[in-house]
C-alpha positions in Angstrom: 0.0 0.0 0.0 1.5 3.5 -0.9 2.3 5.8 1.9 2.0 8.8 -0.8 0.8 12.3 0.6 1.8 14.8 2.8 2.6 14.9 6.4 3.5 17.9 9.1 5.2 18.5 12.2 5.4 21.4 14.2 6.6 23.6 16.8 6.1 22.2 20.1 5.9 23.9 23.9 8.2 22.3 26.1 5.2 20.2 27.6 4.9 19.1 24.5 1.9 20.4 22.9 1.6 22.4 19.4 2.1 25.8 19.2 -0.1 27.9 17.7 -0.2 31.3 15.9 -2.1 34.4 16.4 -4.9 32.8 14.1 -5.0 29.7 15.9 -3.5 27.5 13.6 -0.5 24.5 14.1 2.8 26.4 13.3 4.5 24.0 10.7 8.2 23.0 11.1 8.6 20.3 8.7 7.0 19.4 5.6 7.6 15.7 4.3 6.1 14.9 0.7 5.8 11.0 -0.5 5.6 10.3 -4.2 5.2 7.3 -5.7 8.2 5.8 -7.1 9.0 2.4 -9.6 8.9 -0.9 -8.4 7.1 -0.6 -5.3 10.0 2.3 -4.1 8.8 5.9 -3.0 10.7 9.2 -3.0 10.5 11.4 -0.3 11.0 15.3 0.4 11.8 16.6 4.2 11.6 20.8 3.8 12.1 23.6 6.9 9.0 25.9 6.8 10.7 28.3 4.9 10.3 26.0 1.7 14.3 24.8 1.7 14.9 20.9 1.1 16.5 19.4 4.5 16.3 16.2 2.9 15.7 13.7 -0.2 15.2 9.9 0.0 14.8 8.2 -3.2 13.9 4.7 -4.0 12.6 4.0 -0.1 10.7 0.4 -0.6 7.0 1.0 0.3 5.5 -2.2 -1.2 2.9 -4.9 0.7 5.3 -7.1 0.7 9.0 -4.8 2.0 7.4 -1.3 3.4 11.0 0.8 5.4 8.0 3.6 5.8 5.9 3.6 8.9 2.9 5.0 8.4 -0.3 4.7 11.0 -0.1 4.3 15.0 0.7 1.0 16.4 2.5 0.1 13.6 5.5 -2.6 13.1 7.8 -2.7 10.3 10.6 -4.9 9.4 11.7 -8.1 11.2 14.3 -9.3 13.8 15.3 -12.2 11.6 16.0 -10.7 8.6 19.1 -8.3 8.0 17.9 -5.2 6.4 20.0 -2.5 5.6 18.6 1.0 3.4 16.7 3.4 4.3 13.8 3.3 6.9 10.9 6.4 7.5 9.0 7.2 10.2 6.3 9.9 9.1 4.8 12.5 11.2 1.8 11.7 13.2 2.9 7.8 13.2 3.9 5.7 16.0 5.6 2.0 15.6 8.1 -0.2 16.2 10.9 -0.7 13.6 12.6 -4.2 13.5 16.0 -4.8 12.7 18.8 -7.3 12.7 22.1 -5.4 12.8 24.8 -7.2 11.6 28.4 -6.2 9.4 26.3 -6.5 6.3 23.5 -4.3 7.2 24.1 -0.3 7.7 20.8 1.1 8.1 19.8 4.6 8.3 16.6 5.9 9.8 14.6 9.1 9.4 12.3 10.1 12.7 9.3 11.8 12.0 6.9 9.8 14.1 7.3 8.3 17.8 9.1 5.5 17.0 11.0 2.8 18.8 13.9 1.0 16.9 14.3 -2.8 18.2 17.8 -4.0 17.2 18.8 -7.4 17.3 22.3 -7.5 17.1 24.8 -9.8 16.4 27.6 -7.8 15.1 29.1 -4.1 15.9 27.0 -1.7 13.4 27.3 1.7 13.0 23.4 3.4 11.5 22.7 7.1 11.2 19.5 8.4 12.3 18.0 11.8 11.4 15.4 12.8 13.9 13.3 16.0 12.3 10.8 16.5 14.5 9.9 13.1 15.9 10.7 10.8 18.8 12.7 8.3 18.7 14.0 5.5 21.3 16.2 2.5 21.1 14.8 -1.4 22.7 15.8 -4.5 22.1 18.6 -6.7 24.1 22.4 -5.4 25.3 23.5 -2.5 23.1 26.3 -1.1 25.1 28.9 -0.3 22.6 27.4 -2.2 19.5 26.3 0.8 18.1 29.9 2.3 18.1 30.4 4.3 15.0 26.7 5.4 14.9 25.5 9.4 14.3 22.3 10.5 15.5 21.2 13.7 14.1 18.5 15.8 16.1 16.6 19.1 15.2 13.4 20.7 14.3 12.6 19.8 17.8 13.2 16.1 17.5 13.5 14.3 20.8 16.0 11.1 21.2 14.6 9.3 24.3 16.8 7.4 26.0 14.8 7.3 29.0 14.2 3.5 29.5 18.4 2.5 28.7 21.4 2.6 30.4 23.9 5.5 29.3 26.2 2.6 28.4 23.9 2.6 25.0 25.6 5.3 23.7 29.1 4.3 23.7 31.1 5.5 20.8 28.1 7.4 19.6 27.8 10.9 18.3 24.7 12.9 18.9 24.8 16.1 16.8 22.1 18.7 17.2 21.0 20.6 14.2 19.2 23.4 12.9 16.0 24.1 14.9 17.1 22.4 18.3 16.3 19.4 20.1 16.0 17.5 23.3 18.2 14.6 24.2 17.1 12.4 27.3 19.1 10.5 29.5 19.1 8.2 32.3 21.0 8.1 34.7 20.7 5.1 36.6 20.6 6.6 39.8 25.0 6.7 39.8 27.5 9.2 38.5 26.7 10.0 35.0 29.7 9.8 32.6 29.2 10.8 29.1 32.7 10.5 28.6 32.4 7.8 25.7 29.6 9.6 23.7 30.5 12.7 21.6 28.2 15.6 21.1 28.2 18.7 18.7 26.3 21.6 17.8 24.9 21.7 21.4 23.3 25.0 21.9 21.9 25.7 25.2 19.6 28.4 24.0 17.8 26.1 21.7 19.0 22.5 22.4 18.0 20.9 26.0 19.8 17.9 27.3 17.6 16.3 29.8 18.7 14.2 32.7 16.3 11.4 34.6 17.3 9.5 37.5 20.4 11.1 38.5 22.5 10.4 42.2 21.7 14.0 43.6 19.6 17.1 42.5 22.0 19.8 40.7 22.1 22.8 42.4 26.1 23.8 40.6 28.3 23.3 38.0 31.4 23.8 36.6 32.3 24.7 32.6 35.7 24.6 31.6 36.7 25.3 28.4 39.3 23.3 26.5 40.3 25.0 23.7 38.3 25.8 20.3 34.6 25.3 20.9 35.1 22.1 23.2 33.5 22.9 26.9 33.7 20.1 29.6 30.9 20.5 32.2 30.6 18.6 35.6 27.3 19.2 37.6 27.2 19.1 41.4 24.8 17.8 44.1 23.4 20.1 46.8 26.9 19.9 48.9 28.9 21.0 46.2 30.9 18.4 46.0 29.6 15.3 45.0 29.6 14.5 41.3 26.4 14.4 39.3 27.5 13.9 35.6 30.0 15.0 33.3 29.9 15.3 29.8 31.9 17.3 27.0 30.4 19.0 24.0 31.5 21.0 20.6 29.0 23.9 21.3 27.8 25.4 17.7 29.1 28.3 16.4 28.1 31.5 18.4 26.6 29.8 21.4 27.5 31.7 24.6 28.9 28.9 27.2 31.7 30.8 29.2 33.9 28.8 31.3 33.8 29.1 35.4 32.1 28.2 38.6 28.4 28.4 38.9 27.1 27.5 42.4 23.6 27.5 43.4 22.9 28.4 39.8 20.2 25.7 39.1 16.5 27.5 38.3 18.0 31.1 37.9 17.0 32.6 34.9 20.2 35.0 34.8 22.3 34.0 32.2 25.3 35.4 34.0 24.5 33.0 36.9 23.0 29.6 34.7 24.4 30.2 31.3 23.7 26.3 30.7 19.9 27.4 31.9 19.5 24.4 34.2 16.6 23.6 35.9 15.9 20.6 38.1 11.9 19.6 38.5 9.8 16.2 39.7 13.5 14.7 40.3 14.5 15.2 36.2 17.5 18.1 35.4 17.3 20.0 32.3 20.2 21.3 31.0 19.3 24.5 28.2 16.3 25.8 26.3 13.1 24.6 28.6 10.8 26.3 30.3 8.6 24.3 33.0 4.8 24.0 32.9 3.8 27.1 35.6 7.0 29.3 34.1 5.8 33.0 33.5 7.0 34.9 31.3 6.5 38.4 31.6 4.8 40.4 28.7 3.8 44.0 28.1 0.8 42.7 28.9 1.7 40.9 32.3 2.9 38.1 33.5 1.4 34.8 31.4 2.6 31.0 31.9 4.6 29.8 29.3 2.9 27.0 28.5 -0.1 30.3 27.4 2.5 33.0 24.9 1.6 33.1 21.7 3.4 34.5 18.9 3.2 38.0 18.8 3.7 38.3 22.6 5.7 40.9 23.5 8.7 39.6 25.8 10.9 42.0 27.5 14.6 39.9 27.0 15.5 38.0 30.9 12.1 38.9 32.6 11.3 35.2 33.9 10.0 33.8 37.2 9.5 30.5 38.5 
């Protein structure tokens, strides 16, 4: 069956939820456009809203028999026995399960526009790439530490990489990149000292990129930025007493991004960039490290105060004037 048409997503709160404009309409982020294609193959389109291609897939099999596009909710594509390499497509408004067999044959590379879990059988070190535009996307499936060394994952357009429900051991030898329009990438932390050390990320932005941090030893209430040279920055983050270790992690920030090295106690929550330029915040035992805004944040208008979760565009927002 052909998964020809068109499919959206859009700008999201931080809870979540669409935003919409003055007119009360679904802001668009993404556009994706499926055409049919020969042989049971589509060809599919990925623009920003501005109208600029952000990506082209051609010959993707979408056939009753071999369909790497998931379509629908519930859905399940693929299988755990077979070893399938190519491309595979999530679409926006889907939800699924994608089944794969990683092996050294396969190299797969996936495309998140949907909420989709990826369920890897592995018997062999594999490295995929995965382009998340606007979509969710987790890993399942049996042990993965390290056999996803070599792997990319690409997030923006406020796609989400949930790694919630794994172990950061998952992400061994695995870069995660954020890209134009931001995103959010979720951790756990197992309850123990959190050490991204063997995961690279770049790009990371803390005005429009959040990384967001469950289960961790202590509540942050500090940290520490020092910068290595370049646009490399190592942070560590500090429990209440200041001295015991929450995480650490090093990033390649993006070009421009303001994340000054030096000592920022009792800096979780403040909304003074001088004091939180990483803009943590700790809430219902999660830390989020950059661009979010908790459900109850005001923001202060022309107008008056107004939870965040209530601007619109075309509120006016004097620049720093938030309270928690």
């Amino acid at each position: 069956m052909s998964s020809a048409g068109t499919y959206y997503t859009y700008k999201l709160d931080t809870q979540g939820n669409p935003i919409h404009d003055a007119n009360g309409n679904k802001i668009v982020e993404t556009t994706w456009t499926i055409t049919d294609g020969l042989f049971g193959n589509s060809n599919i389109t990925i623009k920003d809203a501005s109208g600029k291609t952000i990506k082209t897939l051609t010959g993707v099999p979408d056939g009753p028999l071999a369909s790497h596009i998931q379509t629908g909710t519930d859905a399940t594509n693929g299988s755990i026995v077979s070893i399938l390499g190519g491309q595979w497509v999530s679409v926006p408004g889907s939800s699924g399960t994608i089944n794969i067999l990683l092996s050294a044959l396969s190299a797969p590379a996936f495309t998140i526009g949907g909420t989709t879990s990826v369920n890897f059988l592995v018997n062999a070190v594999t490295a995929v790439t995965m382009d998340i535009y606007g979509g969710t996307a987790s890993f399942s499936g049996g042990s993965l530490a390290g056999a996803l060394s070599g792997s990319t994952i690409n997030i923006g357009y406020s796609g989400i990489y949930n790694g919630n429900t794994q172990l950061i051991s998952l992400l061994q030898g695995i870069t995660i990149n954020f890209t134009t329009g931001g995103g959010t990438l979720v951790l756990n932390g197992g309850g123990v000292f959190l050490n991204l050390s063997g995961t690279t990320i770049t790009g990371y932005d803390p005005t429009k990129d959040t990384i967001e941090l469950h289960n961790t030893v202590a509540a942050v209430s500090g940290y520490t930025i020092a910068d290595n040279g370049g646009n490399s920055r190592t942070v560590i983050l500090f429990g209440s007493d200041g001295k015991t270790q929450v995480a650490q992690y090093t990033v390649t920030i993006a070009d421009g991004a303001k994340v000054p090295a030096g000592t920022y106690n009792n800096a979780v929550d403040s909304q003074d960039l001088a004091k939180n330029p990483l803009q943590i915040t700790y809430a219902n035992g999660n830390t989020y490290i950059g661009a979010c805004f908790l459900a109850g944040s005001m923001i202060r208008t022309i107008n008056g105060d107004v939870a965040v979760e209530d601007v619109r565009i075309g509120d006016d927002v004097p620049p720093e004037n938030v309270t928690i």
